[in-house]
BAKE-220661 format. One record per residue (C-alpha): chain; residue in three letters; x, z, y. Coordinates in pm, 1 decimal. Example, Ala and Ser with C-alpha at 12.3 -4.5 7.8 and 13.67 -1.06 7.14 Angstrom:
residues 2
   kette   rest          X          Z          Y
       A    ALA     1230.0      780.0     -450.0
       A    SER     1367.0      714.0     -106.0
This chain:
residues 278
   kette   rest          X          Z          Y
       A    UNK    -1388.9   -10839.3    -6405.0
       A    UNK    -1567.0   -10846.2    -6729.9
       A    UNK    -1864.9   -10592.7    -6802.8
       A    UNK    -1769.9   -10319.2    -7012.8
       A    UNK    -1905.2   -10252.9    -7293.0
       A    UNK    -1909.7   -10038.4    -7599.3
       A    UNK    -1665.7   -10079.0    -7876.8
       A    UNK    -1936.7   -10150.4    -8167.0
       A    UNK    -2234.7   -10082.2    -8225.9
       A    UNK    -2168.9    -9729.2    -8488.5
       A    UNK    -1977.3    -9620.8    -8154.9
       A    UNK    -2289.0    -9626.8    -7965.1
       A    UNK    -2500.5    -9466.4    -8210.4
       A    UNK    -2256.3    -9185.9    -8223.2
       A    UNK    -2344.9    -9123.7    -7865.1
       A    UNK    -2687.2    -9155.0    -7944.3
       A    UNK    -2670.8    -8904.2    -8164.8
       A    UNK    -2416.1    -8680.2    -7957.2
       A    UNK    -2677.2    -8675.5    -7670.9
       A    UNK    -3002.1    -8556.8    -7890.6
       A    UNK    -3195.6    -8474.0    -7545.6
       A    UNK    -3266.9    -8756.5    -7378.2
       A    UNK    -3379.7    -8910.7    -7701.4
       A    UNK    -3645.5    -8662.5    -7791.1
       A    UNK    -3808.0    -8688.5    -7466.1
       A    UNK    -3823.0    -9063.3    -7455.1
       A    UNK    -3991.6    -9017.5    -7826.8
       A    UNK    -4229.5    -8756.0    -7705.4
       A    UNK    -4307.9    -8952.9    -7392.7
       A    UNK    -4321.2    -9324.2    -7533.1
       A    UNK    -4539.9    -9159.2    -7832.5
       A    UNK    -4837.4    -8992.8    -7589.9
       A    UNK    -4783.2    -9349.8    -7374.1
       A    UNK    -4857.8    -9510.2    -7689.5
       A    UNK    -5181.5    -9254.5    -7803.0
       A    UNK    -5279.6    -9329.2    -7433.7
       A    UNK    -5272.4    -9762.7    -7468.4
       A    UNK    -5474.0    -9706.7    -7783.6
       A    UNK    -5738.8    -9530.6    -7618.9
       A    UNK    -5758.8    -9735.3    -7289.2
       A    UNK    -5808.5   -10051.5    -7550.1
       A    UNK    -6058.7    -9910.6    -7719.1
       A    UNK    -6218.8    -9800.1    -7422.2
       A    UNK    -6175.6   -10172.5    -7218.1
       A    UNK    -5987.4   -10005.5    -6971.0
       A    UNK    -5769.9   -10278.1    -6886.4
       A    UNK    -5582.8   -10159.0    -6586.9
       A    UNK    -5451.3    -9851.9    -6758.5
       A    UNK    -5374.3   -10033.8    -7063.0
       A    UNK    -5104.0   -10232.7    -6769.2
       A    UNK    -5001.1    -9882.1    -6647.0
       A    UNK    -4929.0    -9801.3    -7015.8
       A    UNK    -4718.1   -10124.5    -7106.7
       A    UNK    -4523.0   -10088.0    -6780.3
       A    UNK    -4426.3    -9724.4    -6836.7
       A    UNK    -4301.4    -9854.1    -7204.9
       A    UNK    -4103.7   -10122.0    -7065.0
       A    UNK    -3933.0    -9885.8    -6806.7
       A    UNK    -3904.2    -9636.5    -7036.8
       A    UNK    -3603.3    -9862.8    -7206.5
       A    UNK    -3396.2    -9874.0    -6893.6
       A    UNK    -3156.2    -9626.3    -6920.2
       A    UNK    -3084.1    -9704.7    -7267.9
       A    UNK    -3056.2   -10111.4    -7185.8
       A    UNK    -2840.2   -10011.1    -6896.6
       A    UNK    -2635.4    -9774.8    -7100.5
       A    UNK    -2573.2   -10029.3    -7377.1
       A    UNK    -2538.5   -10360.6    -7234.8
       A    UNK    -2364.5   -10206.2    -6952.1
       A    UNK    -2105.9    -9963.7    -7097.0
       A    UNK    -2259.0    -9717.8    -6854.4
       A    UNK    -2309.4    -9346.2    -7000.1
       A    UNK    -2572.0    -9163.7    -6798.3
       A    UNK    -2552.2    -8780.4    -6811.2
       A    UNK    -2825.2    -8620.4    -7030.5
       A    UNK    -2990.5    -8447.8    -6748.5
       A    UNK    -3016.4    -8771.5    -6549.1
       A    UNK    -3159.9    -8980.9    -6815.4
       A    UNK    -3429.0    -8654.3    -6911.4
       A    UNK    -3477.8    -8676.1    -6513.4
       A    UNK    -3505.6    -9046.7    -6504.6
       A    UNK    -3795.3    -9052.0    -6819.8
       A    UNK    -4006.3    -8767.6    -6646.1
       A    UNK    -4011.5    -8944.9    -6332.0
       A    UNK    -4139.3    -9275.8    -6458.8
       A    UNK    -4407.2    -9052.8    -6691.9
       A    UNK    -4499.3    -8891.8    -6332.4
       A    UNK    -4528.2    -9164.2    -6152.6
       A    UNK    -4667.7    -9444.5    -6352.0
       A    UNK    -4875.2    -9245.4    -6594.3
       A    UNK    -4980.6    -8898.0    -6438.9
       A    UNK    -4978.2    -9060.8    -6063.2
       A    UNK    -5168.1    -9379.6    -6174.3
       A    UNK    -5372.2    -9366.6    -6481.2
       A    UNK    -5419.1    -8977.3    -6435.0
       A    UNK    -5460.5    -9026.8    -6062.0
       A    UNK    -5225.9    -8753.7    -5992.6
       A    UNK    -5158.0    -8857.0    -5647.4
       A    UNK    -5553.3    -8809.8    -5514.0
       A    UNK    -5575.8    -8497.7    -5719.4
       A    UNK    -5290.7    -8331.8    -5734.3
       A    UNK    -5168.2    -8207.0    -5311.5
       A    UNK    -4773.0    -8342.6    -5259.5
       A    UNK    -4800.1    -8540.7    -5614.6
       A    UNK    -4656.6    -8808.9    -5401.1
       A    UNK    -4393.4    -8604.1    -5158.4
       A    UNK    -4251.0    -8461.3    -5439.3
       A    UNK    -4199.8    -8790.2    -5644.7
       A    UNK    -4077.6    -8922.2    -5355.2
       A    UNK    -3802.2    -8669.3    -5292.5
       A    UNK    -3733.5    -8682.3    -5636.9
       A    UNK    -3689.2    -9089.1    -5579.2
       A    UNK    -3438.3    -9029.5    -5296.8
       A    UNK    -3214.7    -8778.8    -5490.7
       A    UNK    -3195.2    -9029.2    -5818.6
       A    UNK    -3097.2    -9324.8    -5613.5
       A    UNK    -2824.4    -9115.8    -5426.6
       A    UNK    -2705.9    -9024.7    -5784.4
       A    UNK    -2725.4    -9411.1    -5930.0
       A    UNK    -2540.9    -9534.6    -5597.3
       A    UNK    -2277.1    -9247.3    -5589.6
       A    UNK    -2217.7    -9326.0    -5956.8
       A    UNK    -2199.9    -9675.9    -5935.9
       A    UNK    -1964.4    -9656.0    -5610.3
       A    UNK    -1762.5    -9411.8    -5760.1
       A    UNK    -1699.4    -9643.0    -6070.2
       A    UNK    -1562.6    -9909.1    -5836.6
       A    UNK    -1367.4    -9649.6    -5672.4
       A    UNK    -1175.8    -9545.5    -5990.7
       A    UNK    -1114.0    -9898.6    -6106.9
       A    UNK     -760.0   -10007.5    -6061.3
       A    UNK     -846.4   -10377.8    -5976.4
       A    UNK    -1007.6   -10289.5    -5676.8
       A    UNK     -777.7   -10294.8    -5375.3
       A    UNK     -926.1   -10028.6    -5145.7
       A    UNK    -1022.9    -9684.8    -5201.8
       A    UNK    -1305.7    -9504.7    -5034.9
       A    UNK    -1311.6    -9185.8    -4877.8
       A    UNK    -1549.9    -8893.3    -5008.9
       A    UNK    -1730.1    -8949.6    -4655.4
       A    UNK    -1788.9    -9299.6    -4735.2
       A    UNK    -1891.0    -9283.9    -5056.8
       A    UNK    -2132.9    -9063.9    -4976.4
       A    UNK    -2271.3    -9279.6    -4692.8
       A    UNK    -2315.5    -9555.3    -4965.3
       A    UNK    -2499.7    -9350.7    -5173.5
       A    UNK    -2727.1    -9234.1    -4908.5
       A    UNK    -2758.8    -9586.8    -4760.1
       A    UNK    -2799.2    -9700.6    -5102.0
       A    UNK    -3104.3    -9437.3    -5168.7
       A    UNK    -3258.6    -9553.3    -4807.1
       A    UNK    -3262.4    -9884.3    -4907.2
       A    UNK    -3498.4    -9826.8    -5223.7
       A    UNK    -3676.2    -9635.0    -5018.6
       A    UNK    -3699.3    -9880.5    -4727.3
       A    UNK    -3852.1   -10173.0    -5046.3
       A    UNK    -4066.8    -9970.1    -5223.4
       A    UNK    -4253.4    -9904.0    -4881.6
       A    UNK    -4240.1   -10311.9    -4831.3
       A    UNK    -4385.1   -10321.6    -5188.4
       A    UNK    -4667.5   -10073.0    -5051.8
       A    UNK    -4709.6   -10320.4    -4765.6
       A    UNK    -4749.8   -10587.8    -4930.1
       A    UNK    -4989.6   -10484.1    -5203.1
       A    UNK    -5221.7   -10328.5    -4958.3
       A    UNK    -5243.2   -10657.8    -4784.6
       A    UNK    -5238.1   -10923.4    -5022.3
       A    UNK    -5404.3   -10732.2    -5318.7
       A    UNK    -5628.9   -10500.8    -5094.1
       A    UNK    -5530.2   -10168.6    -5248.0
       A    UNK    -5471.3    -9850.1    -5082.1
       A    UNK    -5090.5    -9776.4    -5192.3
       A    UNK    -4998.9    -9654.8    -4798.0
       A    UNK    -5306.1    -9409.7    -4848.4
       A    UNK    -5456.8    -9344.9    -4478.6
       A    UNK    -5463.5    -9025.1    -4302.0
       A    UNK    -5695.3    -8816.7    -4101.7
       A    UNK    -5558.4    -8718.3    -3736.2
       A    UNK    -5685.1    -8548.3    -3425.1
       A    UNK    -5431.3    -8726.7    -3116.3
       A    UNK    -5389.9    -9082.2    -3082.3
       A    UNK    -5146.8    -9186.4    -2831.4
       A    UNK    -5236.2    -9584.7    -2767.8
       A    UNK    -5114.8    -9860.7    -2522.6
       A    UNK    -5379.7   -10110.8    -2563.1
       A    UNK    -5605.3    -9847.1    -2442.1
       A    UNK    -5372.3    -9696.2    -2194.2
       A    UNK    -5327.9    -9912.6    -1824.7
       A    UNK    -5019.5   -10025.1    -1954.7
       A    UNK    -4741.9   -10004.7    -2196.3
       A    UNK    -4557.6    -9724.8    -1963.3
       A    UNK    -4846.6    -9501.9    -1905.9
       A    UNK    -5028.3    -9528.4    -2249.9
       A    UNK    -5373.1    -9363.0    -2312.1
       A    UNK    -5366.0    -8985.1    -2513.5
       A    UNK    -5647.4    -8912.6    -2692.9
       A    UNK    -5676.3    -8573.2    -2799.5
       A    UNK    -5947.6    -8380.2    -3017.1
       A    UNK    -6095.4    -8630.8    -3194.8
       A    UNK    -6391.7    -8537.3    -3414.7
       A    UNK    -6539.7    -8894.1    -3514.8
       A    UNK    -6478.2    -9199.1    -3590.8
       A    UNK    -6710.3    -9498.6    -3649.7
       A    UNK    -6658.1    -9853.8    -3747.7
       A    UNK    -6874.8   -10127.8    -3657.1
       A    UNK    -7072.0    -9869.9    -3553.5
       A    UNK    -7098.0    -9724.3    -3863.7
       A    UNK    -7021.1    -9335.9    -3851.0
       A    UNK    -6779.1    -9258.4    -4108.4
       A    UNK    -6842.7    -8871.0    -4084.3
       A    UNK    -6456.7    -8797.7    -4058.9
       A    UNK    -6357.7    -8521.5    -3851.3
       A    UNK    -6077.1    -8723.3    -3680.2
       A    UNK    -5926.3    -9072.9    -3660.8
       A    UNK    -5832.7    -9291.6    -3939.0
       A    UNK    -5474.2    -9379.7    -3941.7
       A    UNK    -5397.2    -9679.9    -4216.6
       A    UNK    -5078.4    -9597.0    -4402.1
       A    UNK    -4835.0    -9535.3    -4101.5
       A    UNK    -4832.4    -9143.7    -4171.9
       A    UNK    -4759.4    -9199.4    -4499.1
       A    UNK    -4503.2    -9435.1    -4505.4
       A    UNK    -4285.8    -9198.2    -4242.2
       A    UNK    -4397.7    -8907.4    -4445.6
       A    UNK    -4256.9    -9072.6    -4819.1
       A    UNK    -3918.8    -9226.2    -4596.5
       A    UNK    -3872.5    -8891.4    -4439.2
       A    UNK    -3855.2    -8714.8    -4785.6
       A    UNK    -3681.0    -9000.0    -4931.0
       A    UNK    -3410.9    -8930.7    -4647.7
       A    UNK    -3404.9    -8528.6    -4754.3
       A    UNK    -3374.7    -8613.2    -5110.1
       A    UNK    -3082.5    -8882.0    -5008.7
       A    UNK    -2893.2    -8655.1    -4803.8
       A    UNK    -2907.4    -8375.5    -5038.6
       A    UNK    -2754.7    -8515.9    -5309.1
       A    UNK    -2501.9    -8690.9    -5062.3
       A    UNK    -2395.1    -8377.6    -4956.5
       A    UNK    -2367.5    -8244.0    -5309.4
       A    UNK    -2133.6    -8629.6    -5408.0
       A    UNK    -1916.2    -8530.3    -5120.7
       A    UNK    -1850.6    -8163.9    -5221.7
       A    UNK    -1779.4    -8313.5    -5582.3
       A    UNK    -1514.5    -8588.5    -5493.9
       A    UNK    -1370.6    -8386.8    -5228.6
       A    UNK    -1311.8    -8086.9    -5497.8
       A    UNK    -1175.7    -8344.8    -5787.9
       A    UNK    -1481.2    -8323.2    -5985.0
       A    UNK    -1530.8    -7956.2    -5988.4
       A    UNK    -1872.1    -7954.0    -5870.1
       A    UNK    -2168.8    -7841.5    -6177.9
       A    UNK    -2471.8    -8002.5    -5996.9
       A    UNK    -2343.9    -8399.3    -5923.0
       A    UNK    -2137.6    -8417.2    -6281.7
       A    UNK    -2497.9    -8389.6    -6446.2
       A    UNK    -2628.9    -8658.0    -6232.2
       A    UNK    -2323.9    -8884.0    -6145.1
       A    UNK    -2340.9    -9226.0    -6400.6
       A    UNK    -1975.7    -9294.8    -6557.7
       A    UNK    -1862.4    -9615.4    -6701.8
       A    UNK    -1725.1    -9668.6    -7089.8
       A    UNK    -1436.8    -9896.0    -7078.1
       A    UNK    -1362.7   -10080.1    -7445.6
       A    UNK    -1051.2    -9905.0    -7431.6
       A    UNK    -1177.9    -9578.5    -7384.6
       A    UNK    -1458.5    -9630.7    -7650.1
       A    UNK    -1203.6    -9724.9    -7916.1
       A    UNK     -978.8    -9418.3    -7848.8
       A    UNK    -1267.9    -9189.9    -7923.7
       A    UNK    -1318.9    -9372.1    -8214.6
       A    UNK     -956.4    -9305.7    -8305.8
       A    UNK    -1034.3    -8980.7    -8204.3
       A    UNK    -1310.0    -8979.0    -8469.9
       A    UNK    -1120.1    -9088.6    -8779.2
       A    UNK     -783.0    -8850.3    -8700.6
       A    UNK    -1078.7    -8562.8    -8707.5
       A    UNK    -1255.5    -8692.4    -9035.9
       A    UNK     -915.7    -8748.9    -9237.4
């Protein structure tokens, strides 16, 4: 099957045009990104000068994907899509939003489970409605795809936490301060395992830390950001569902839910174009 694609290129920018939101925000956003890469130069701050170039280069996405891919992504979901990069790679990294800010993180991260949903609905929905394909799925199953789909990102980015933390020594899976351990090295064995409860220090190498509790590394975290991602997934599931199952009557999943262009359906709105103008 070949990729669709827009008609030409004056189709395209017709769309651009049509859809006025999504553009202004990426200007607004991609201008203070720029203001802020200026500054960090200046300043020899090279690490947020990387934060800054990444945020540009994911900041053309949607419109690469849109173009190249015949794909038209609702406005909302595009406006959604640019905020959530500016959040996360620019507020929760350069601005350290996610030390300073309390659920910076959980609510990106429920935020990351509900747009995946929405890309993997969309993009199983698209196969769904083309005629090549020989099966059709179910409004059950394709909203099991999307939420398996959103899981799955999930499930990488916290093996991309991993990772870093290990190999580059960072502190991505941030640690977290609790008061019960439950342990089977310490415990007799691995049925009966050791609770410790009340903690109020901890020390390494016999070095006092002055926490009031014990350090976990990353665990709480990483079942914390999956456990929102899972909300976030099943949410939007449930909203796919309702939307297939009611013939696309649902408000909510329409301004989320990807569609595809088709050349054919590009050049009858262009037909559609001149019949107004003559």
């Amino acid at each position: 099957m070949s990729v669709p694609k827009w008609a030409n290129a004056k189709q395209y920018k017709e769309h651009i045009k049509e859809n006025k939101g999504p553009f202004v925000v990426y200007v607004l956003l991609r201008g203070f990104v720029i203001l802020s890469m200026v500054i960090s130069c200046l300043r020899g701050n090279y690490e947020n000068l990387f934060f800054c170039a990444l945020a540009l280069v994911l900041f053309l996405l949607p419109a690469f994907f849109e173009k190249n891919f015949g794909i038209d992504l609702p406005n909302i979901l595009e406006i959604v899509i640019l905020l959530f990069i500016f959040a996360s790679v620019i507020l929760g990294e350069m601005g350290s939003y996610y030390t300073k800010v309390p659920f910076w993180d959980t609510l990106l991260h429920t935020v990351n489970g509900f747009l995946c949903a929405a890309i993997g609905f969309g993009l199983s929905d698209i196969l769904n409605r083309n005629d090549k394909i020989k099966f059709k799925m179910s409004p059950v199953f394709l909203a099991v795809i999307a939420f398996c789909f959103s899981m799955t990102i999930g499930v990488l980015w916290e093996f991309f936490e991993f990772f870093c933390d290990v190999i580059a020594k960072t502190d991505m899976q941030k640690d977290a301060v609790v008061s019960t351990i439950v342990s089977t090295v310490l415990g007799e064995s691995t049925k009966s395992p050791k609770v410790i409860e009340n903690i109020k220090a901890v020390s390494v190498n016999g070095m006092d830390f002055g926490i009031d509790g014990y350090l976990d590394i990353g665990l709480f975290d990483t079942m914390k950001d999956l456990l929102v991602n899972f909300i976030g997934a099943a949410v939007f599931s449930i909203i796919g569902f309702v939307y297939v199952k009611s013939r696309g009557k649902g408000k909510i999943a329409r301004h989320f839910i990807p569609t595809v262009i088709t050349p054919i359906d590009a050049k009858e709105k262009n037909n559609e174009d001149e019949n107004k103008g003559n």
